[in-house]
N, C-alpha and C positions, 0 to 999 in steps of 0.2 A: 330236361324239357327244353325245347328249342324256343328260341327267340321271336321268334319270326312267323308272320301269320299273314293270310290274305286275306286282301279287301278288294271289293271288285275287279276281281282276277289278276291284281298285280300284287307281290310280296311287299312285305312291309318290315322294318326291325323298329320295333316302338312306333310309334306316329311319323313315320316316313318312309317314303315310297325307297329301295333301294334302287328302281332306274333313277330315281331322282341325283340319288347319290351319284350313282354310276357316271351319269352326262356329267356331273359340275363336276367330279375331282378324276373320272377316268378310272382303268383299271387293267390290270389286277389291281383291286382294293379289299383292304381289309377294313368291316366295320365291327365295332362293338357297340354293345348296349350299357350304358351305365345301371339299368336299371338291375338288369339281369345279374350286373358283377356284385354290386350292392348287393341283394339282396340273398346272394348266393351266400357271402360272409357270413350278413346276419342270422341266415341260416344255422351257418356250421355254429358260431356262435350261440346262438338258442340251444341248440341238443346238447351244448356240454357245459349248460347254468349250473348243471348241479354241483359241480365241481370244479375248483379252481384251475385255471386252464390260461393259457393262451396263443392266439394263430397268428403261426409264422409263416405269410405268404410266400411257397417257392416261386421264388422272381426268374428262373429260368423259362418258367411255364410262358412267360408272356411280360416283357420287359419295360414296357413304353412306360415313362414316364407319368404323364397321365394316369394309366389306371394306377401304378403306384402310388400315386398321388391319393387318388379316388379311395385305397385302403388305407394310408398313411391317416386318410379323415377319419375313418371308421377306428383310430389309435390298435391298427395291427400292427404284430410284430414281423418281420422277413426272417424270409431265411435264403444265404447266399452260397454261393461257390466260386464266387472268384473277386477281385480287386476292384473288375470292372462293373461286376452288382452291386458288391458296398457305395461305388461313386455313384450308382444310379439310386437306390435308395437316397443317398445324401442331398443329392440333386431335385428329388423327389419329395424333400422335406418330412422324411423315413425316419425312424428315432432309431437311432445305431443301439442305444440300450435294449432297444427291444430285438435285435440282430445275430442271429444266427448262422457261425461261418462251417457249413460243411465240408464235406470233401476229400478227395484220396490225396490230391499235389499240392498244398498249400504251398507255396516260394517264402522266404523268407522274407522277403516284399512284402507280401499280401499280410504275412502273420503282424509284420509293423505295421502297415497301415491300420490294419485292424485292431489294434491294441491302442494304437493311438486315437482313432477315431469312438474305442471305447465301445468297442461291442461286449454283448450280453457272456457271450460262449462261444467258446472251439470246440466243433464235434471231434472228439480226436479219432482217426482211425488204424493209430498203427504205433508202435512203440518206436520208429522211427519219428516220428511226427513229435510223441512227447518228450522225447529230447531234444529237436529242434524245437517246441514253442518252449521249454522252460532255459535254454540258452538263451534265448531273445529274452525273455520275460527277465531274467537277470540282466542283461545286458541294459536293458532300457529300464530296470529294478523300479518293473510294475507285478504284484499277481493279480492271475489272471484267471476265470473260471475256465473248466472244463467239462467234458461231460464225455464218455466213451461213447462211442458206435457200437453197438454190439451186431456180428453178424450171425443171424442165428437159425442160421439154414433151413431157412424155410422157404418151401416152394411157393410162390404168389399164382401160378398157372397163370400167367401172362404172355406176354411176347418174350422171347430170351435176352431183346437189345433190352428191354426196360426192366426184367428181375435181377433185383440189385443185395439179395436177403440169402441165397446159395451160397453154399461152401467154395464153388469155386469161379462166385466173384468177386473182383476184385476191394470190396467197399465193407469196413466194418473190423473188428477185432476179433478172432477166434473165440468161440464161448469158454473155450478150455485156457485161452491166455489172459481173461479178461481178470482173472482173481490175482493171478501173478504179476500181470502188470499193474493193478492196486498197490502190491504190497510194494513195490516200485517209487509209488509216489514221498514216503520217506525221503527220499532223496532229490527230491524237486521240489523245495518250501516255496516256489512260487508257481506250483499249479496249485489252487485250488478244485476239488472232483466234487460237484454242486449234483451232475445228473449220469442219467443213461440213456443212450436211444439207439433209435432203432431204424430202418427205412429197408421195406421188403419189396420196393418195384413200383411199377405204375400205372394204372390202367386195370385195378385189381376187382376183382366183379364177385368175389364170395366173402363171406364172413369168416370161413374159420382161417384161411392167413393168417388172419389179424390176429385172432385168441389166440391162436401156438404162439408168435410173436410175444402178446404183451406175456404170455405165460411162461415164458423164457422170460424175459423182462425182468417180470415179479419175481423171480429165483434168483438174479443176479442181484436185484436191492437188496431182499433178506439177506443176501451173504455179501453185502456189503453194510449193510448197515449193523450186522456183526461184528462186522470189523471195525465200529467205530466210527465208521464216514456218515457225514451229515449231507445224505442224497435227498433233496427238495424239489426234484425234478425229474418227471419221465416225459424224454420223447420220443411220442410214438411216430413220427415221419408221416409222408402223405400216403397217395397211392390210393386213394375211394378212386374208383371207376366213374363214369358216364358213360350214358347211352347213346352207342354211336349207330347202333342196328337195333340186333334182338337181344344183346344186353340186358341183363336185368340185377345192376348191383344192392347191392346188401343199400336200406333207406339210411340217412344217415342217421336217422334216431338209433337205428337199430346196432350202425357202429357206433354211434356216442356210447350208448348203455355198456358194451360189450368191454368197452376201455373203462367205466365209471366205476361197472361192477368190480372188474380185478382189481381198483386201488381205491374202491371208496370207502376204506378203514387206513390208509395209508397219509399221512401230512407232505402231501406232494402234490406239487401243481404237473397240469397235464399240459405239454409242448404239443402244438399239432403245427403238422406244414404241408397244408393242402396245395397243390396248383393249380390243376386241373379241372378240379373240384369247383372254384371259385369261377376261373375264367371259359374252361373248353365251353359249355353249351351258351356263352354270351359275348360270342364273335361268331362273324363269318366270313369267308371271300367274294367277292364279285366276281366274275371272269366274262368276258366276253367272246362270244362263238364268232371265233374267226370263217370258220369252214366246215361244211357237212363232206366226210368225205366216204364214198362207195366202193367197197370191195367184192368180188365175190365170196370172202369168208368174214366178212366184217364189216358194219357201219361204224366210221371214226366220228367224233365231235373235235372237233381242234381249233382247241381255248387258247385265249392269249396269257392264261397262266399253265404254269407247267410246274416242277419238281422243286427249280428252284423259287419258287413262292412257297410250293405247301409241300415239304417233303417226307409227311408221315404214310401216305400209299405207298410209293416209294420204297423206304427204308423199312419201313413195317409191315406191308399190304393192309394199310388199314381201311377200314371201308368207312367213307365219311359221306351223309346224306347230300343230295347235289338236286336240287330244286330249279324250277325254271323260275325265273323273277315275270314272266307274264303268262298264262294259263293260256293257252291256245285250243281252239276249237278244230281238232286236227288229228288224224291217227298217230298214234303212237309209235315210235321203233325204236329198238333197241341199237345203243349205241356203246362203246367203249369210249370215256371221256381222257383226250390226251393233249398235251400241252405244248407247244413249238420247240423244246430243247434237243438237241441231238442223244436220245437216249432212248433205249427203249422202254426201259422203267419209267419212263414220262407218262405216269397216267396219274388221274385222277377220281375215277373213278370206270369199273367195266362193266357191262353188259345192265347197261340202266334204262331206262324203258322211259321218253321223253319225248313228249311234241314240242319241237323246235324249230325255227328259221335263222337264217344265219345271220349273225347282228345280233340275233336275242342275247341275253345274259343269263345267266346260272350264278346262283347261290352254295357255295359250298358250307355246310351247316355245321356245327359244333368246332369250327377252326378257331378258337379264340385260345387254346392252349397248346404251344407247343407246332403255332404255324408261323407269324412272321418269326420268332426269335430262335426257329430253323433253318430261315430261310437263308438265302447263297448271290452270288453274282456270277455263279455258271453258267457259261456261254457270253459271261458281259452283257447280261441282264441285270437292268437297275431292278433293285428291289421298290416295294408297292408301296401307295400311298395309306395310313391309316387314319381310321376316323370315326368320333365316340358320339353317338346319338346318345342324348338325353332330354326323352319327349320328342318335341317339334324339333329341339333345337339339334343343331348338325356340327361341329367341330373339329376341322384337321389337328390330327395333333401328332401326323410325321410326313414330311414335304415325301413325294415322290424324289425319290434319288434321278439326279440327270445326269446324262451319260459323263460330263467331264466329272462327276464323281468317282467316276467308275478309276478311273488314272490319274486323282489328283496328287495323287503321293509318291509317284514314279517317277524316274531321271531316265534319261535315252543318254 
């Protein structure tokens, strides 16, 4: 459900006009709703009371500090991929106990940092990986919890960049190595193996993924907890969908049950790591219509944001709602909406049906995951100002980048 609503023909995010916004901070801007991100939490939260659980915000989804901040209140867990998300949680006043480090490349960097800063678990994904953390973990003679990845080829029917659950991708342990690499662990007295998870993609809009998934899951506890291991932990990864069109994902009650059922005889807390989930429908971008431009096989809008601000059309062809921020009394045309960058992939949306004048602003709708913390300085373009409505009140809480940032760290 989007954000954003009209009030005497101009858009609104909460109790504020977004031209408003637009004039004081400029744009491209990205704004978010505190209410909407709140509330999104306490949601996922609600549908999985029945069972002991907790959510691990993927902070790749959408990284600013602030909202961090804003779930660090709500005492969520994260979930990270790299050295420079652990420093943003920390920064963010994030409980590293509650911290989950994924991922395919862990550096050996990253694994100390993280051991020292005292995170929850290492999702492991490869028996190369578990001999490089129980060397460090010896080395620095800490143990340390783990949990396997299992990849358990399952097709998520998503886009192909974001299914992450096939056999031939790269993320996760082989279902067939996964027992072998258990029996393994004899010989690493400083891993402890506390769980298992799992992460099948992103952007996932049916329900049965999910079931084959946890029902892989459920087969690798029991035959591990055969074997004696004390598994307290299943994580299911993120990947619930939102509506970006005609979408129509599984409600999350309906995923909560689906995960409650397969382990609600089971003494295991439920891992979840939404992103998208939390933040996509409670951001958006501003942009401003540079130029209407007339072809004979095409009407252009050409915004002053382009790819490197929002590069999921782009990379994905995703189709993201694009709203005018004033209602105009005015015919209609259709437009293909594109952005100043030297690309042709520069769009933002095609063939959208819009009364506009140039000057106006557009709203691009459900951008709050997976838009600035894609974004690029392609073409030496500063990236965009962002900024957290909560109610009346309006808060920058990322400066616009100026161009000497663009080459403050270069030598001639």
């Amino acid at each position: 459900m989007s954000c954003l609503h009209y009030h005497h023909q101009m858009l609104y995010i909460e109790d504020v006009s977004l031209e408003k916004i637009a004039q004081e901070f400029g744009t491209p801007c990205y704004v978010y709703s505190r209410q909407a991100i709140e509330n999104n939490w306490r949601q996922f939260d609600a549908a999985f009371q029945a069972k002991a659980h907790r959510i691990c915000y993927a902070v790749k989804a959408n990284s600013n500090l602030a909202i961090l901040n804003l779930l660090a209140n709500l005492h969520s867990g994260f979930d990270i991929v790299s050295f420079g998300e652990l420093m943003r949680v920390i920064a963010a006043h994030g409980d590293t106990q509650k911290t989950v480090f994924s991922g395919v490349g862990k550096t050996e960097f990253e694994i100390e940092q993280a051991i020292y800063h005292q995170i929850h678990c290492f999702d492991v994904e490869s028996q190369p990986e578990l001999i490089r953390l129980n060397a460090i973990a010896e080395k620095l003679n800490k143990k340390i919890n783990i949990a396997f990845r299992i990849n358990p080829d399952v097709n998520p029917n998503t886009h192909t960049h974001i299914a992450t659950g096939l056999k031939e991708n790269k993320f996760g342990i082989a279902l067939d190595d996964v027992i072998p690499l258990a029996k393994l662990l004899v010989n690493f007295p400083k891993l402890n193996l506390i769980g298992i998870a799992a992460h099948i993609g992103s952007q996932i809009t049916e329900l049965k993924p999910f079931i084959k998934m946890i029902q892989q899951l459920a087969e690798i506890y029991t035959q591990l907890i055969k074997m004696n291991f004390s598994i307290n932990e299943i994580n299911v990864g993120g990947g619930l969908g939102i509506t970006y069109h005609h979408e129509s994902p599984p409600t999350l009650q309906n995923y909560a049950d689906a995960i409650i059922h397969q382990f609600q005889n089971d003494p295991v807390q439920i891992i979840l790591e939404p992103g998208r989930a939390i933040v996509g429908n409670a951001g958006i971008l501003i942009t401003r219509v540079e130029y209407l431009k007339q072809s004979p096989h095409k009407n252009f809008i050409v915004a002053d944001a382009g790819m490197n601000d929002l590069l999921r059309p782009a990379l994905y062809d995703a189709w993201q709602p694009i709203l005018p921020v004033q209602l105009r009394d005015m015919p209609k045309v259709h437009y293909d909406i594109t952005g100043p960058v030297c690309e042709s992939a520069d769009f933002l949306g095609k063939n959208r049906e819009l009364a506009i004048l140039p000057g106006d602003y557009l709203a691009i709708d459900c951008a709050g995951a997976y838009g600035f913390s894609m974004s690029s300085n392609y073409n030496s373009r500063c990236k965009p100002a962002e900024v957290l409505v909560d109610k009346t009140n309006i808060r920058l809480i990322r400066h616009r980048e100026a161009v000497e940032d663009l080459f403050a760290h270069e030598m001639i």
